[in-house]
Backbone as CSV, one residue per row, in Angstrom:
resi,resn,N_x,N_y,N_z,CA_x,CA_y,CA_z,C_x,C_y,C_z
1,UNK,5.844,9.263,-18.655,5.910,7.835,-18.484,4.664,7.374,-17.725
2,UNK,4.404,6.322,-18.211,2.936,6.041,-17.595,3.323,4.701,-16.435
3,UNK,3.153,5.101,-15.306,3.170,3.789,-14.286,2.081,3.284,-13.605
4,UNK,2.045,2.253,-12.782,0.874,2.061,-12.074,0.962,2.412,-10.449
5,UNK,0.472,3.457,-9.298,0.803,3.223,-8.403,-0.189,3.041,-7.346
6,UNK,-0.286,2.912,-6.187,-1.085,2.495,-5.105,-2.123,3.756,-4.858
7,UNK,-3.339,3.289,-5.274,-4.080,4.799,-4.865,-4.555,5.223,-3.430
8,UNK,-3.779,4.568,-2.065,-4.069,4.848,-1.209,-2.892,5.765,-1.039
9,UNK,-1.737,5.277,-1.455,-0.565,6.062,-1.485,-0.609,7.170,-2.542
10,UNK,-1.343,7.387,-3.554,-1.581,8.378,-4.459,-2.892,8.888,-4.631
11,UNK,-3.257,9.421,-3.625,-5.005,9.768,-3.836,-5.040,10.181,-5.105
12,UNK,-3.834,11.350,-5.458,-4.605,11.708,-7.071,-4.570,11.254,-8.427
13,UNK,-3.854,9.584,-8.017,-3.829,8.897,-9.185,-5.073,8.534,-10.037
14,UNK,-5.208,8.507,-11.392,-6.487,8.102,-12.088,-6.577,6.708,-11.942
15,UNK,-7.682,6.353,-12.120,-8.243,5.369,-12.077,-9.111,4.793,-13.267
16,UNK,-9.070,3.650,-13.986,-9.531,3.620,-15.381,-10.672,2.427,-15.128
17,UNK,-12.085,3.001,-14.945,-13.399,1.985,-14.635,-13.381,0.260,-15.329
18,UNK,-13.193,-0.543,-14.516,-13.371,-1.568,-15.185,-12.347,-2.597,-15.099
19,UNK,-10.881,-1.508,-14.564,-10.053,-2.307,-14.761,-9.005,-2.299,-13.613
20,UNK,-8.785,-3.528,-12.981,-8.379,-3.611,-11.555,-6.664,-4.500,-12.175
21,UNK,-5.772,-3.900,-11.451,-4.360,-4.387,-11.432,-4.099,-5.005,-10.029
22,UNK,-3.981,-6.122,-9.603,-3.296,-6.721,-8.946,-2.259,-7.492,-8.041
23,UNK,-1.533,-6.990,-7.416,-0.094,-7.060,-7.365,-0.005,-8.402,-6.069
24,UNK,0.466,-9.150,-6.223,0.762,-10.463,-4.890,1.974,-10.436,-4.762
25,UNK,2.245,-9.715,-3.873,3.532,-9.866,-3.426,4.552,-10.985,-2.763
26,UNK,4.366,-12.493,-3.838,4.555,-13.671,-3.335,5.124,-14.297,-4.587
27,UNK,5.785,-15.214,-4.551,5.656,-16.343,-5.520,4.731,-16.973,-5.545
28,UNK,4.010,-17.124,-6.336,2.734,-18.299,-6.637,3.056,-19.592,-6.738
29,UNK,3.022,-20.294,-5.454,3.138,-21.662,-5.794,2.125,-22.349,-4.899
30,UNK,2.443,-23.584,-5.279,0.538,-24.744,-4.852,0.127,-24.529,-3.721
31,UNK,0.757,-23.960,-2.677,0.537,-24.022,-1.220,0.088,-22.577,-1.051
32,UNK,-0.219,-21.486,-1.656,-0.437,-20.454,-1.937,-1.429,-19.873,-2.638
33,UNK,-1.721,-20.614,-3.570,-2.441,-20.449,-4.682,-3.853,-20.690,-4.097
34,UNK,-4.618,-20.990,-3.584,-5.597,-20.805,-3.111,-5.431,-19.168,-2.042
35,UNK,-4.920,-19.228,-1.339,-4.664,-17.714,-0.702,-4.887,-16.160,-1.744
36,UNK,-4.358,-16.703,-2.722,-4.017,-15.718,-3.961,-5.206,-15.593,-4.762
37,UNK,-6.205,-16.804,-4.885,-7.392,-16.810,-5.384,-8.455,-16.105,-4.890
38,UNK,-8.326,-16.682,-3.509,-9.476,-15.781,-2.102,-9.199,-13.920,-2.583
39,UNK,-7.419,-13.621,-2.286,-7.629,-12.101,-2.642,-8.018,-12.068,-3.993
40,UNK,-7.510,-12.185,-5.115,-8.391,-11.611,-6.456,-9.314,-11.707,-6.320
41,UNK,-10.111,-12.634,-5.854,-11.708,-12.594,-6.123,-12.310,-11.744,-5.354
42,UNK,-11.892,-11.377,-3.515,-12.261,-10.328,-3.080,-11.929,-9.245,-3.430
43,UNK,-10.832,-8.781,-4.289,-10.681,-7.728,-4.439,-11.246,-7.436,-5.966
44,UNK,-12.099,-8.304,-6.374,-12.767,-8.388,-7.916,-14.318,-7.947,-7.339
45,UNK,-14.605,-8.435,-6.056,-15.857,-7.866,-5.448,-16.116,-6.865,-5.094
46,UNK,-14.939,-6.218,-4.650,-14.452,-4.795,-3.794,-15.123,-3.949,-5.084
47,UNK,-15.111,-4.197,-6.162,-14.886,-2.963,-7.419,-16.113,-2.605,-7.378
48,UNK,-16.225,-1.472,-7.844,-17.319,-0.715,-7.766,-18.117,-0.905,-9.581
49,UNK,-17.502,-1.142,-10.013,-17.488,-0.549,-11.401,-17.223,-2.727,-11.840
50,UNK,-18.280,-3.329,-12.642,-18.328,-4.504,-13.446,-17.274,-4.203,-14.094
């Protein structure tokens, strides 16, 4: 079965270049949604890999 899990919590999980999964552990709503923007985009910078 193929899942996705936390690779700090799974050092020996693979990792597939290019492609970043996201998880917000929130409801997205208007008062939020800027908060939620700031992390994807930092964590779209974080990547090593375009």
């Amino acid at each position: 079965m193929r899942v996705s899990h936390n690779i700090a919590d799974f050092p020996d999980a693979k990792t597939i270049p290019g492609l970043l999964l996201y998880r917000f552990d929130s409801d997205l709503i208007f008062y939020n949604a800027d908060y939620m923007k700031a992390r994807v985009r930092a964590a779209v910078a974080a990547q090593k890999t375009p």
